[in-house]
Residue, then its C-alpha position, 0 to 999 in steps of 0.5 A: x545595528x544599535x546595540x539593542x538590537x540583536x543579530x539572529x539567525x536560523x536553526x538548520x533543523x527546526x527554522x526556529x528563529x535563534x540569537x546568532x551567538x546560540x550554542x544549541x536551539x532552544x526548541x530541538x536541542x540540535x547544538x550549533x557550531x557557527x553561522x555559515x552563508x549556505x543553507x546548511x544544517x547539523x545532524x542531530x546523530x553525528x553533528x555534521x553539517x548537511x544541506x537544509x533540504x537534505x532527507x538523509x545525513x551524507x556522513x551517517x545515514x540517519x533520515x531528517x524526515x519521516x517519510x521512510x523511517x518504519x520502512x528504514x526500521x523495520x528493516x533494520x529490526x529484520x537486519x538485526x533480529x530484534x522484536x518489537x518488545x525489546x525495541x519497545x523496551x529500548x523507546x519507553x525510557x520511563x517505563x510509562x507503557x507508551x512512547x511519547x514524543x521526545x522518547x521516540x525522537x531521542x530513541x530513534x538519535x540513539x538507534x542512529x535511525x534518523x534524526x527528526x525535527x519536532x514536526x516530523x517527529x509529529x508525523x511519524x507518531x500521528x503515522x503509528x498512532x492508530x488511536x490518535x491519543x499522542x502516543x504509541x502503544x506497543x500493539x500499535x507498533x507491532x501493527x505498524x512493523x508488520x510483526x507476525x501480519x501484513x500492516x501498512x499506515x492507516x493514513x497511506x492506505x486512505x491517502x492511497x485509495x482517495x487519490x486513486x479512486x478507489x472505494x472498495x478498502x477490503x477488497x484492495x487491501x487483500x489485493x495488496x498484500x502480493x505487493x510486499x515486495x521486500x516481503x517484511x510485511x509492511x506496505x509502504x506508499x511506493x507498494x500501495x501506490x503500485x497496487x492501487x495502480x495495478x488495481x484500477x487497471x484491472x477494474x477497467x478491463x471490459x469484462x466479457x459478458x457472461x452467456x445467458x442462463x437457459x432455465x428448466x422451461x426453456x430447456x425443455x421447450x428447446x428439446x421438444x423442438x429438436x424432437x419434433x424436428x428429428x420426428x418430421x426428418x423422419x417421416x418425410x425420410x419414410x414417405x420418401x421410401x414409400x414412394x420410390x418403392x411404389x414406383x419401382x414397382x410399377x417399373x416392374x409390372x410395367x415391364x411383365x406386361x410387355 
């Protein structure tokens, strides 16, 4: 290698290409503590050296992903009893009304919630973001914690329901919310799955068909014919009698004569 030629390597967190000899990444700010042959990263939360492909820091805990984090957060608001105000509170840092993106990855480090690179971070707010401006509002994160309503991600739901074929939105929606299974009013993919699951199923039961409705006119025609039916068992009933009667009598004379 000439000396003009500089040796580099890549960050563990975000695969920004790095000179070898950096400290921190100059794209996510995630410090480094030496080159290593196996793909491993650091954490952004506690610094320790993980597998690239981890989803989960193995020494603290915190997600690298944004798959699980409402999930993972809401859960931990339940645990420790904070309201989506005082988190708001916490995430806003320059008291601007909205959490942009670097509040949102610094808060969620601090909270030793997860530790995201710049894209999944990205994900996580266009996940919140219900009206797609590149922030989050508080309303948007009180929809999304399910505080006081069920919620789920406008994004899942859709994805959901697409893959499953399902077109009905309302009426899917009302049969999901029984499965909350951990009961903190959030929906999360593996709940919409299972009850988009459970909803199909139950759209392809053959449905019995329904008797047919007999109108007023039929009615009436039927019970004119169960009259007129009675009213011929009847007559037949008393001609039946007339004639044995005739011929007992006749027995009778029959027998005085001789």
């Amino acid at each position: 290698m000439s000396d003009d030629e500089q040796e580099m390597a890549t960050c563990g967190a975000c695969q920004t290409e790095v000179p070898a000899d950096s400290t921190a990444c100059p794209s996510c700010g995630v410090s480094f503590s030496g080159m290593v042959e196996d793909n491993l990263g650091e954490c952004g939360a506690c610094a320790a050296l993980v597998p690239l492909d981890s989803k989960t820091c193995s020494q603290c805990g915190v997600l690298f992903v944004h798959d699980d984090v409402v999930q993972v957060l809401s859960d931990w608001m339940n645990d420790t009893g904070l309201d989506v105000p005082t988190l708001f509170g916490r995430l806003d840092t320059d008291n601007s009304g909205s959490i942009d993106t670097e509040e949102l990855r610094e808060g969620l480090i601090s909270l030793r919630i997860a530790a995201l690179p710049p894209v999944e971070v990205e994900r996580l707010i266009a996940e919140i973001d219900q009206d797609q401006n590149g922030s989050i509002e508080i309303a948007e994160l009180q929809s999304i914690l399910g505080q006081g309503t069920m919620s789920f991600s406008e994004n899942v739901l859709d994805s959901v329901m697409k893959k499953a074929g399902i077109h009905d939105r309302e009426t899917f929606v009302a049969f999901a919310t029984s499965y909350d299974d951990n009961e903190n009013k959030y929906l999360d993919r593996a709940e919409l799955k299972k009850a988009a699951e459970a909803f199909v199923e139950r759209e392809e039961v053959e449905v019995e068909p329904m008797e047919h409705d007999v109108s007023e006119e039929e009615e009436a025609e039927e019970e004119e014919v169960e009259e007129e039916e009675v009213e011929e068992e009847e007559a037949e009933e008393e001609e039946a009698e007339e004639e044995e009667a005739e011929e007992e009598e006749a027995e009778e004379e029959e027998a005085e004569e001789e």
